[in-house]
Short mmCIF file of the C-alpha atoms (twelve columns), coordinates in Angstrom:
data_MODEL
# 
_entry.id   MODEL 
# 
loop_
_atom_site.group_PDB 
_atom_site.id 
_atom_site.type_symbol 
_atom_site.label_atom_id 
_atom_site.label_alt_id 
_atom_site.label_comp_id 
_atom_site.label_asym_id 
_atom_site.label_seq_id 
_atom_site.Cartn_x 
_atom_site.Cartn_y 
_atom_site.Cartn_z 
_atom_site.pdbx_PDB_model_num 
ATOM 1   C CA . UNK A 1   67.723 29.780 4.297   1 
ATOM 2   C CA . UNK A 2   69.093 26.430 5.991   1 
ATOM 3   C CA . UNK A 3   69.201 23.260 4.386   1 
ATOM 4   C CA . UNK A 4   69.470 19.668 5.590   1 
ATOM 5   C CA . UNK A 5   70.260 16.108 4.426   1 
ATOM 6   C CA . UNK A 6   66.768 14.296 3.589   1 
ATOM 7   C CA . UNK A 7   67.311 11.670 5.939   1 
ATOM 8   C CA . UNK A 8   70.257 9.446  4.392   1 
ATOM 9   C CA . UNK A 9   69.837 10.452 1.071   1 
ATOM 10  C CA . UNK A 10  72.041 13.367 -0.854  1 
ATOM 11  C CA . UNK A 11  68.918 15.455 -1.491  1 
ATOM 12  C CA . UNK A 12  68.743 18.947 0.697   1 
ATOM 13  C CA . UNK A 13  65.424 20.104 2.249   1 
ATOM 14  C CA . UNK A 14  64.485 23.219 3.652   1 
ATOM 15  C CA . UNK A 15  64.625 23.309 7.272   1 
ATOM 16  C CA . UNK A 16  61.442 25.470 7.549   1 
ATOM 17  C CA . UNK A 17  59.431 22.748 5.378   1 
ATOM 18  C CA . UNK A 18  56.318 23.566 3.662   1 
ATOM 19  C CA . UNK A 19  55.361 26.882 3.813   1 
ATOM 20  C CA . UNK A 20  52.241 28.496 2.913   1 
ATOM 21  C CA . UNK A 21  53.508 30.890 0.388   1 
ATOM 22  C CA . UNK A 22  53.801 28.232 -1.998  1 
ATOM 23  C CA . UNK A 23  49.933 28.032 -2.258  1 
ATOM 24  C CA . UNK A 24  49.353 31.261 -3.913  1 
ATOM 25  C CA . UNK A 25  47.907 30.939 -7.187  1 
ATOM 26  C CA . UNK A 26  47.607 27.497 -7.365  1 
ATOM 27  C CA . UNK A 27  44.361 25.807 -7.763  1 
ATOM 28  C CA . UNK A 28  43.002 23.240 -5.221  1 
ATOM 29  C CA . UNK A 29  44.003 20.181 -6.987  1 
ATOM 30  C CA . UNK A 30  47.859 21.693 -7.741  1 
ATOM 31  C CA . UNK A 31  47.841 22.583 -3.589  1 
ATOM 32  C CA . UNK A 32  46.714 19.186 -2.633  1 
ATOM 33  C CA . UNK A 33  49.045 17.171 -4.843  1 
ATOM 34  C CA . UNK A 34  51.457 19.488 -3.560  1 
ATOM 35  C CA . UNK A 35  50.768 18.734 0.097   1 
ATOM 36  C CA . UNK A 36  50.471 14.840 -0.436  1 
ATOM 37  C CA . UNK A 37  54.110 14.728 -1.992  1 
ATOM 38  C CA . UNK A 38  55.020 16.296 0.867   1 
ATOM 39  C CA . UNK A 39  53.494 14.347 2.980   1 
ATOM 40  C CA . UNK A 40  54.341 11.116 1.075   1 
ATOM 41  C CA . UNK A 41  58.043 11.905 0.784   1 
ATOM 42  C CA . UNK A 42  58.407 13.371 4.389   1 
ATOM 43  C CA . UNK A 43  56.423 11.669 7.306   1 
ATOM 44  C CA . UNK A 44  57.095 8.581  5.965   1 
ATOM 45  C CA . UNK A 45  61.182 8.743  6.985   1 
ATOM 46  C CA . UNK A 46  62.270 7.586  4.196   1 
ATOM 47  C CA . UNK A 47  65.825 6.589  4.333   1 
ATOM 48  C CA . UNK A 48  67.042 5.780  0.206   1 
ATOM 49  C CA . UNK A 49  66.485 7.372  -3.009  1 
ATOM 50  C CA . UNK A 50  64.412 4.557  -3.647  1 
ATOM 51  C CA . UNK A 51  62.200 4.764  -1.105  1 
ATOM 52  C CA . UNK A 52  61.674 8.284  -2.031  1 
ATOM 53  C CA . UNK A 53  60.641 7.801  -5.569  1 
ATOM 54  C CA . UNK A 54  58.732 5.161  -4.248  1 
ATOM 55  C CA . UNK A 55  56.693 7.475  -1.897  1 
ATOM 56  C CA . UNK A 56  56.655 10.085 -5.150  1 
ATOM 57  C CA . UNK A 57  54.786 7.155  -6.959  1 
ATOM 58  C CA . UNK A 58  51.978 9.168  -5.606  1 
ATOM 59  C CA . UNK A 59  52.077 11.808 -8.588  1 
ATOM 60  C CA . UNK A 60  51.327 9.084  -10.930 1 
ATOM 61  C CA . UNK A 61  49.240 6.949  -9.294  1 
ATOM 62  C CA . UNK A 62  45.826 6.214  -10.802 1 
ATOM 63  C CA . UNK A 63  42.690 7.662  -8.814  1 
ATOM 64  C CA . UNK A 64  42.274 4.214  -7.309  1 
ATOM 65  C CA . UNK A 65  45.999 4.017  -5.985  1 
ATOM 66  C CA . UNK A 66  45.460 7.789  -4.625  1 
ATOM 67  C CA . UNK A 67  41.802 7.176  -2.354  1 
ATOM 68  C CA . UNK A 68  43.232 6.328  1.008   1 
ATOM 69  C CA . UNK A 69  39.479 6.297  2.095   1 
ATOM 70  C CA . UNK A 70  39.374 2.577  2.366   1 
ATOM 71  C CA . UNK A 71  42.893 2.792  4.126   1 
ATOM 72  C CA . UNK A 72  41.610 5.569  6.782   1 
ATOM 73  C CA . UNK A 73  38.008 3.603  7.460   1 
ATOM 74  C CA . UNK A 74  39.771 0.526  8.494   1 
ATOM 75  C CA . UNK A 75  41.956 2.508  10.990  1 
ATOM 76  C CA . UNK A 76  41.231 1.676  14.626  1 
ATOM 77  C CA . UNK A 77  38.423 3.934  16.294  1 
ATOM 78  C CA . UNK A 78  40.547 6.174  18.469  1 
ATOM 79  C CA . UNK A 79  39.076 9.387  21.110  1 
ATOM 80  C CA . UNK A 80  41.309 11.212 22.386  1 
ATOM 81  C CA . UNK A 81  38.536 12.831 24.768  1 
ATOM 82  C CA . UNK A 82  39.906 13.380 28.121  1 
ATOM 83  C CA . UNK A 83  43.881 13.264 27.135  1 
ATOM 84  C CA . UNK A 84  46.071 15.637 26.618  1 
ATOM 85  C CA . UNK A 85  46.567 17.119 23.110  1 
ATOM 86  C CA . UNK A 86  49.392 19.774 24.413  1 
ATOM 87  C CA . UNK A 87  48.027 22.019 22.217  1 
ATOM 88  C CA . UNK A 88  47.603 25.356 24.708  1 
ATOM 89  C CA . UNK A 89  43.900 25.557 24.404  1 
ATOM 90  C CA . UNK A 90  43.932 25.743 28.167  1 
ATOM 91  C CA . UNK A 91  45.536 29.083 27.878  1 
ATOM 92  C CA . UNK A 92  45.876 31.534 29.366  1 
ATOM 93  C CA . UNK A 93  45.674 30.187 33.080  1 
ATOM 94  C CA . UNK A 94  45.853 32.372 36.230  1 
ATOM 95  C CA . UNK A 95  48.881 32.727 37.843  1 
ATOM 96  C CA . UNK A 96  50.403 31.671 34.573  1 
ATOM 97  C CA . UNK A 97  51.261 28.185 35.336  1 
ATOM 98  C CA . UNK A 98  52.083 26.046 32.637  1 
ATOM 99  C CA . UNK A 99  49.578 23.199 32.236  1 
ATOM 100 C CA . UNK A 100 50.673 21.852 29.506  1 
ATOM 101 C CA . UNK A 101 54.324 21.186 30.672  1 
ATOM 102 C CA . UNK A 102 52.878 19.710 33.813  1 
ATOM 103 C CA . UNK A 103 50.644 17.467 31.771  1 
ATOM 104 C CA . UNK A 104 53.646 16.021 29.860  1 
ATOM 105 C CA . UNK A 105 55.583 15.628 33.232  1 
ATOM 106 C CA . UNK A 106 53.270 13.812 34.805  1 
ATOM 107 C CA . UNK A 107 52.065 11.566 31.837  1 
ATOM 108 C CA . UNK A 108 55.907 10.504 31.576  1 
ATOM 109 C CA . UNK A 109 55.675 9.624  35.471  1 
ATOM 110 C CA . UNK A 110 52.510 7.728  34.340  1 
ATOM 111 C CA . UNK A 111 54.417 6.229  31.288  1 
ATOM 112 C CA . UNK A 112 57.678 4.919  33.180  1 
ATOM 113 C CA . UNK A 113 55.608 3.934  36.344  1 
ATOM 114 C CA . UNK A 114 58.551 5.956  37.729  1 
ATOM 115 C CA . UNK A 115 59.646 9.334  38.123  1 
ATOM 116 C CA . UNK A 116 62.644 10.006 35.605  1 
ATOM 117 C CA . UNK A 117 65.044 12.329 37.605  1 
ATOM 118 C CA . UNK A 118 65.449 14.323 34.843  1 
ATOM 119 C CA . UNK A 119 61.561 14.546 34.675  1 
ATOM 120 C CA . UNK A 120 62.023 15.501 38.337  1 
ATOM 121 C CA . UNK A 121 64.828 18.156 37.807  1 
ATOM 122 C CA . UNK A 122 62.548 19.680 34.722  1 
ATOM 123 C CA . UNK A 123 59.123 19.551 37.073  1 
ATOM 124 C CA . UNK A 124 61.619 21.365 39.793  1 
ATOM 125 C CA . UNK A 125 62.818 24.524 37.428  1 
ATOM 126 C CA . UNK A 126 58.855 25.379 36.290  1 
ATOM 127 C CA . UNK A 127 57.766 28.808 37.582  1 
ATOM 128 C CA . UNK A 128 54.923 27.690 38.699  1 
ATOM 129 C CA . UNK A 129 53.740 23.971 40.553  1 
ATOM 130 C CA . UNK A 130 50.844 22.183 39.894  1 
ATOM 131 C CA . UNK A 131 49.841 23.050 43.973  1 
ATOM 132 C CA . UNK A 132 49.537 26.504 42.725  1 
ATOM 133 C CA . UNK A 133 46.472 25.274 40.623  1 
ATOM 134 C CA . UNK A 134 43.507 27.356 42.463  1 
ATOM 135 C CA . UNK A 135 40.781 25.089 40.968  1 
ATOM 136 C CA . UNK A 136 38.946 27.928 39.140  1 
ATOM 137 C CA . UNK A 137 38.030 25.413 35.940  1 
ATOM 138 C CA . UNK A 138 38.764 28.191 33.404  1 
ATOM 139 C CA . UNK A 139 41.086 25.647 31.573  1 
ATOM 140 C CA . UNK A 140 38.792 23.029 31.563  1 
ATOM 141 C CA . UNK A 141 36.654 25.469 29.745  1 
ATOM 142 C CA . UNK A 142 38.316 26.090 27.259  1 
ATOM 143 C CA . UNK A 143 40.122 21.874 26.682  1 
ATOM 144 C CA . UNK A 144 38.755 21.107 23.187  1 
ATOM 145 C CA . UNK A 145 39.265 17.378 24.280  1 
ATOM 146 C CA . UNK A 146 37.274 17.655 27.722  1 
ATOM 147 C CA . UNK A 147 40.699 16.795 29.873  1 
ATOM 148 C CA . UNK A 148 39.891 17.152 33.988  1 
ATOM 149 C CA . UNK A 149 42.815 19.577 34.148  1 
ATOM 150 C CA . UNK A 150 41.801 20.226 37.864  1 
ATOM 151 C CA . UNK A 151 42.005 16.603 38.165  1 
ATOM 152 C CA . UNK A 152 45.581 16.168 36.796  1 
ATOM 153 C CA . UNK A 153 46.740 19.219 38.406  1 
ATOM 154 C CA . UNK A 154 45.869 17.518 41.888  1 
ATOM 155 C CA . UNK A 155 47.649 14.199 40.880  1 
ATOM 156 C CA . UNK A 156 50.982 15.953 39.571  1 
ATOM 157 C CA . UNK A 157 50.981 17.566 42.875  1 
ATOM 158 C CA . UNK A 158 50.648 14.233 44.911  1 
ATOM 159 C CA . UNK A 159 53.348 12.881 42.554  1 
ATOM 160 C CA . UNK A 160 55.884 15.533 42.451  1 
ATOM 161 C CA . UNK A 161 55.059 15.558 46.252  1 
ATOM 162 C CA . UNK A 162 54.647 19.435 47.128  1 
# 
């Protein structure tokens, strides 16, 4: 197994992370905890020791320091319907074009107002182009976030001007 430095601190991690094995035979409350320490101590980048045992607080905290409910409510109201989740849903696609690269190439175009030449040399080197796209729908089908795929197959092909 590979380790790594937890960010700047002397502490080693796994580079695999948290694996699923570790759940067996624990009960729900022992796999949660387990998953919020990981959580805590992980996504938050920490960058001391401190701010690692600070994060770990979370193993101790009273039930009022550990409901995030209030925390999560007050978030901002946020749909991602219609964008882009990359997550492959829209597979598999005839003529096995790659939607979900295109998506990302064409959202950084969108992004930098610009077309990146190394966006351009990456769009270049696909297999298949976004003018390939024969407007069938079956991706839209299956987009768990309702994204006009069809749609942003036609732009990428006006931007990357095939």
């Amino acid at each position: 197994m590979q380790y790594r430095e937890l960010a700047r601190t002397d502490l080693r991690v796994s580079e695999i992370g948290l694996g699923c094995e570790g759940f067996s035979g624990k009960t729900q409350a022992e796999a949660t905890a387990w998953i919020h320490t990981a959580l805590a101590s992980v996504m938050v980048s920490v960058y001391t020791m401190e701010e690692l045992q600070d994060c770990l607080h979370y193993e101790q905290a009273s039930a009022e320091e550990r409901d995030y409910a209030m925390a999560l409510a007050a978030m901002p109201k946020v749909s991602w319907l219609g964008h882009c989740m990359y997550c492959g849903h829209c597979t598999p696609r005839p003529r096995g074009m790659d939607v979900v690269m295109i998506t990302k190439l064409l959202n950084l175009v969108k992004a930098q107002e610009e077309i990146p030449e190394t966006v351009r040399e990456h769009y270049a080197v696909l297999e298949h182009k976004a003018g390939e796209c024969i407007g069938c729908g079956a991706c839209e089908k299956r987009c768990s976030f309702g994204m006009a795929i069809r749609e942003h197959m036609r732009a990428a092909k006006e931007v990357f001007c095939e």
